[in-house]
C-alpha positions in Angstrom: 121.4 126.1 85.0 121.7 125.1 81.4 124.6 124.3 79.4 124.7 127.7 77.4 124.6 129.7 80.5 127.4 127.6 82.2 129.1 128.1 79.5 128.5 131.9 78.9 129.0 132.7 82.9 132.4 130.9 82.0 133.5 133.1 79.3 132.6 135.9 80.7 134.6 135.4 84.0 137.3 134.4 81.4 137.3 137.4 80.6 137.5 138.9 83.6 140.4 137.5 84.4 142.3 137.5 81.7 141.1 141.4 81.6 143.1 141.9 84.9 145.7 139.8 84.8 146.5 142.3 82.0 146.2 145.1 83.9 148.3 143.5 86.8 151.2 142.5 85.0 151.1 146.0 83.2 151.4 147.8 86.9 154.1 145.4 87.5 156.1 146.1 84.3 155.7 149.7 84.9 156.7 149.8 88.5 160.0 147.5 87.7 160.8 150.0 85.0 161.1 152.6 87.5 162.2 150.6 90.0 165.1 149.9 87.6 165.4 153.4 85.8 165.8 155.0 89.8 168.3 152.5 91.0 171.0 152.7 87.4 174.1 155.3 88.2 174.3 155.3 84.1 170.6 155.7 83.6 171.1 158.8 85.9 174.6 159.5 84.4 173.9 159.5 80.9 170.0 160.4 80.6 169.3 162.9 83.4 171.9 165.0 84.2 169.2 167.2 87.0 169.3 164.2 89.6 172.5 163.6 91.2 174.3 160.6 90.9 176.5 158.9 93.4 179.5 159.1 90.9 179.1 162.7 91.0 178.5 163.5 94.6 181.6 161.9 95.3 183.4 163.5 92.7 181.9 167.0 94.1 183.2 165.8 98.1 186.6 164.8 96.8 187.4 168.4 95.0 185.9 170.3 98.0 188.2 168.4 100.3 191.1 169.2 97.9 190.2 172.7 97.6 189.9 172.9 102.0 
């Protein structure tokens, strides 16, 4: 092999990687956002009132004991 086509098979597997590396660490951002958004009592507190929270489930068994 010559020098240009060492060097050419190089930057192109370069590329490569650095293509999916990109794409990896992208997954993993995404996936620890969730990860994080799923496991925060205030993100479901404050942001999405449909999903029950812990806080509120308790809340609900404590005022349904009262009420028995």
């Amino acid at each position: 092999m010559s020098p240009f086509q060492i060097s050419f098979l190089y930057s192109a597997l370069n590329e490569t990687f650095d293509y999916f590396r990109d794409i990896y660490f992208e997954v993993l951002t995404q996936l620890e956002f969730l990860f994080h958004k799923s496991n925060s009592r205030e993100g479901l507190d404050n942001k999405d009132k449909s999903v029950p929270s812990i806080n509120r489930l308790d809340s609900k068994v404590q005022r349904e004991s009262i009420e028995t």
